[in-house]
Structure formats: C-alpha cells, structure tokens
Residue, then its C-alpha position, 0 to 999 in steps of 0.5 A: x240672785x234676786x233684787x235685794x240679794x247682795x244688799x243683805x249679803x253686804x249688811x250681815x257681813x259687816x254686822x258679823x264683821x263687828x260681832x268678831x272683831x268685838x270678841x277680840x277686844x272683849x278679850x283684851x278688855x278682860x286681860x287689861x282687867x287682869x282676869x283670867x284666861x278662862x273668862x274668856x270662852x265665857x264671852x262666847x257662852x253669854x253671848x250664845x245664851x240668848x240663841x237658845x233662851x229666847x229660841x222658841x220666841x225669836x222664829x216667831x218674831x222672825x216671822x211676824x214683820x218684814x225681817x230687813x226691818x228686824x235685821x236693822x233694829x237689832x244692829x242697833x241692839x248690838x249698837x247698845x252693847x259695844x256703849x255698855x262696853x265702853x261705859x264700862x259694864x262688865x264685859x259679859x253683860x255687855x256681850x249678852x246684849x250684843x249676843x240678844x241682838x244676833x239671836x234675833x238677827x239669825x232667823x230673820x238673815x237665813x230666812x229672809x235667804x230662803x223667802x227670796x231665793x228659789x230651792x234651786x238656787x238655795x245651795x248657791x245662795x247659801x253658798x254666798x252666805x256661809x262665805x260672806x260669813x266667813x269672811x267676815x269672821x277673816x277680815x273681823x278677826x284681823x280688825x279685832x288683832x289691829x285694834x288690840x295693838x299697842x299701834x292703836x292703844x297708845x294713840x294720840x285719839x285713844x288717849x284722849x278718848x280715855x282721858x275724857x271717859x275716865x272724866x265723866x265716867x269714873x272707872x270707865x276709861x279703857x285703852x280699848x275704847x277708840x276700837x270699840x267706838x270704831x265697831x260702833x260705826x261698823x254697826x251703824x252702817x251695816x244698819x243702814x245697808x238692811x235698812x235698804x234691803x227690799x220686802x220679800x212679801x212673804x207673810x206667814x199666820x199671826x202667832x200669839x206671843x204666849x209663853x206655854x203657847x209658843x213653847x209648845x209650838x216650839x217642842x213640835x217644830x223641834x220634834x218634826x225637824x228631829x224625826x226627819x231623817x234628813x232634817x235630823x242629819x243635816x241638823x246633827x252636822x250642823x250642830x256639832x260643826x258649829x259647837x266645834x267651831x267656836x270652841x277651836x276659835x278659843x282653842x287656837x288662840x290658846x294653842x298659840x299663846x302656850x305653844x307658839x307663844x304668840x301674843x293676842x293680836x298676832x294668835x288673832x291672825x291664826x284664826x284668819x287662816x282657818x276662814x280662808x280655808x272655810x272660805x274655799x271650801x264653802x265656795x268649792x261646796x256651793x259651786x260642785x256639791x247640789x242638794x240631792x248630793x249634800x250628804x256625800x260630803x259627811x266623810x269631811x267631819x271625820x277628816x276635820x275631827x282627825x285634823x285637831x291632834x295634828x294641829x295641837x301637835x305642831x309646834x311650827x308657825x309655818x306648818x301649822x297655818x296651812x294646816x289650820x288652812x286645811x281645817x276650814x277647807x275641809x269645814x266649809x265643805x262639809x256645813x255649806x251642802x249640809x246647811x242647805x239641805x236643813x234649810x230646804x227641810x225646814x222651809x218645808x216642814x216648818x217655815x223658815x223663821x221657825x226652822x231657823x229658830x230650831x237650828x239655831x237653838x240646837x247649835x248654840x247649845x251644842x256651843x254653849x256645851x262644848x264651850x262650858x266644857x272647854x272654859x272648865x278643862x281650862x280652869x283645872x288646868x289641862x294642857x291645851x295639847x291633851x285638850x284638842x286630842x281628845x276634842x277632836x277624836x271625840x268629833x270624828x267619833x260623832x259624825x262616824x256613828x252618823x255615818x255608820x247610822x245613815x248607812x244602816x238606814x240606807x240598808x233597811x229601807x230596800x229590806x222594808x220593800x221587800 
C-alpha cells in the first residue's frame, strides 16, 4: 500500500467508530426522552438525507480540494453536532449535522482509496476499507452499548457533567452527555490522524458550483453509471446491500428486545456479532475473489436475504449469535468484490468523487426507503418477526432477478455475435 495509506484507513475508522457509537446513544438519548420506538430508525433517516440531498454537490466538492483536508473539516462538522447534542438540540437535528458531515466525508475517503492505489490492488485495498469499516461499526457498537450503561450514566463524572449543564443551560442536562463529550475526542482525533494523510496529487477540471449545472452533470454521471452493465450490476448490489444493512441495524435491536428481551446495551452487542462475521467475509473476499471475478459471488445476496427468516424465528441467545454471525460473512463476501468492480467502473467513466457521489446517492436512498418503510411498519404495530420474513424474502427475491437478468444477458451477448 502506498505511503499515507493506513493513515486514512486509521482516520476514517475512528470517525466511523463514533458515527456508530453516537447512534447508540441517540437512541438512549430519545428513550430517556420517552419517545417512541419508532424514532428511532429516523435517526438514521436524517442522518442519510444529506447523503442524497447534497449528492450532485458533494462529488464535486470531493473533487475540488485535496480531500484529506476535506476529511478533516467535516470531523470537525460531526464535532458540531455531538455539541448540539449535548446542548440539548433535538436528537434528529443534531444527527443531521453529523450525517451532512459523513456525506461530505464519503467521497472524499473512497476517493481518495482509488487516487492512491493501482487497479490492481483496489480489491485489496478496499479490502482493507470495507474491514476498517466494519470494525469500526464492532468496536463502535460496543462503545455505544458501554456508554449507555447505568456503569457510566450514573457516575460520579456523569453527575457532575449533568449538574453543571443543567446550570448554564436549562433543559440541557443528560445523563448521557459525558458519553457524548467522550465521542467528541473521538472525533478530534480521528481529525488529527487525516490531517496527516499526504496529498494524492490528483487534480481534476474546476466545475463551477451552479445548481441547474451541477444537477444536470449529476443526472449524466447517474445515467452513464446506470446504462454500464456492470457499473449498474455492482451499483444494484451495492444499493440494496446497504439499504438492508442499515435497516437489519434497527431490526436486530428490536428483534432482540421483543423476543429475547435484551436491554439496549446488551441487543447493542448483537449487532457486533453480524461485524465480525462481515469482518471475515470482507477479508475472505479481498484475499480470494479478484475483480474479473466479483460477479461470482452475487449467489451470496440469495443466501443473506434467506437468512433474515431464520434469524427472526430464533428464539435463543446462543444460536442466534453465530447466526447473525453467518449474516455478515455471507454480507461481506458479497459487497467487498462487488464494491470494488463499482469503484473501477466509475474511476473509469466518471472520476472517482463523482462516482461516489452517484453510489453513495443511490444506496442512502435505497436506506432512506427501506428505513422509512421499516419506522412505519413499526408505527402500525407489525410484530418484528412477520416484518424480517417478508424483509428478507423480498431481498432474496431482488438479487435473483439480477441473477436471472445477468444470466440472459450472458446468453444474448454470444447470439448478437452470431
């Protein structure tokens, strides 16, 4: 890996440690506010929105400075809303901020992967990412389970923290806010770390910031990306991949308070077992799968769509963990070769802020969707069991009609020959 490289893998990973360890006690923070439990994915919902709001903007601006130094300002964006937090700002304004400041981050991180590494290593590479990623989701979700505990809530600092806030800011005290004061170093220091990553030297054409302009360069790059058969494989995937993960993030916690009954922080540590498995399958995937081969492993969206009705109809602690285990094994070979052969297509259509920026657009959709839908199944009060069934079966479903679909395609191409 070039010079730089594990700097950037280091500094993300500690930003996306805290982006998930803040979910956790966002959540805590709106059931110390009493309200109810379908709030919750809405966090999420905000915090995706600026993903495809700002999209057509955000590749550009990737793409218009060194993007370390971008990196590095929006850790101090995300800085801004953990203090609105703590401040007392409603959890989903202040969680919008944080999610404006991953938006940005996005491109700038996967871009910055492809402008420093050679397409033969960019399976590798991403590789290393999707990992980093991922085990940063594991070690985030347990610090957001240790900071929600009465441990930490009802310590001697927290008290005193909350005593002091309630002083100068009336309303604003929380029995939460020492955890969120911790996640604010977090943040500073995975600032500090991009700060140190070197300049790639890529530059790309100035593009003017104009609204009609940029949205219209944006519909192209989406069309290009789309029309590509396998840009708009790997970018189907990719979109429900993501579009399921974060909506299973929400599903297992509530899974496991109705049918296991586990508290918050310990339905948390659930959500660790599916990063380890992805943590295995992404490292399994980067090490045996190359790019000419990425679209072998598309059979693992069937098996991970299939695997949610099991999941939902266990009803044991101990066999549901490596089950949900299995879940991000089979996930993490399924994204990592499919996630690298988007990123080769679209450093090579596009460039690679504006790819990302059309990746990133189409997958926080397809998790604004699917999380829009699960918060409303929740307010009508569908049982969380039914919910995963038809959840799953319906994204096994998907990604075998893009089977079925690559298939034909394969077909027709040797009867056009001839």
């Amino acid at each position: 890996m070039p010079p730089g490289f594990h700097l950037l893998i280091a500094g993300q990973a500690l930003s996306s440690l805290a982006d998930n360890a803040l979910l956790i006690v966002a959540i805590a923070l709106l059931q110390e506010r009493s309200l109810p439990g379908w709030w919750a994915p809405l966090l999420k919902f905000c915090f995706t929105l600026s993903y495809v709001v700002l999209a057509p903007v955000i590749g550009p601006l990737a793409d218009a400075m060194p993007k370390a130094r971008l990196m590095t300002v929006m850790n101090g964006v995300k800085f801004a809303g953990v203090a609105m937090l703590i401040a007392g700002v409603h959890p989903l304004l202040a969680f919008g901020l944080v999610g404006f400041g991953a938006a940005a981050y996005a491109p700038a991180k996967y871009g910055l992967v492809t402008e420093m590494v050679a397409p033969g290593q960019l399976v590798t590479a991403n590789g290393w990412l999707e990992v980093s990623v991922v085990c940063a989701a594991l070690l985030g979700t347990v610090l957001g389970g240790l900071l929600v505990t009465d441990l930490v809530r009802a310590s001697a600092a927290s008290r005193a923290l909350h005593e002091w806030l309630g002083v100068i800011a009336p309303g604003a005290g929380s029995t939460l806010a020492l955890s969120m004061v911790a996640l604010l170093m977090v943040y500073l220091l995975a600032a500090w770390l991009n700060a140190r990553v070197p300049d790639s030297g890529v530059r790309y054409p100035r593009t003017r910031i104009h609204g009609g302009e940029l949205m219209r360069d944006f519909r192209a790059a989406c069309r290009t990306l789309w029309r590509d058969r396998d840009g708009g494989l790997s970018l189907a995937v990719t979109t429900i991949f993501w579009g399921v993960g974060a909506t299973l993030q929400f599903a297992v916690l509530r899974w496991a308070a109705d049918v296991l009954q586990l508290p918050l922080d310990h339905a948390a540590y659930l959500q660790a077992a599916v990063a380890v498995g992805v943590i295995a399958g992404a490292a399994f995937a980067g090490r045996h799968v190359g790019l000419a081969q990425a679209k072998r492993v598309l059979p693992a969206g069937v098996m991970l769509g299939l695997l949610m009705p099991v999941v939902a109809s266990t009803h044991s602690l101990m066999l549901a963990v490596p089950l949900l285990a299995l879940v991000g094994v089979v996930g993490g070979v399924l994204v990592v070769p499919l996630n690298a052969l988007l990123q080769h297509r679209g450093y090579t259509l596009l460039s690679a802020g504006r790819s990302i920026a059309v990746q990133g657009f189409n997958e926080n959709l397809s998790v604004m969707a699917m999380l829009a839908g699960y918060a409303a199944l929740l307010a009508f009060d569908v049982p969380i069991v039914p919910l995963m069934w038809g959840f799953g079966l319906t994204v096994a479903g998907a990604i075998a009609l893009l089977m079925w679909r690559e298939h034909a395609l394969d077909n027709a191409a040797p009867a056009a020959e001839g």
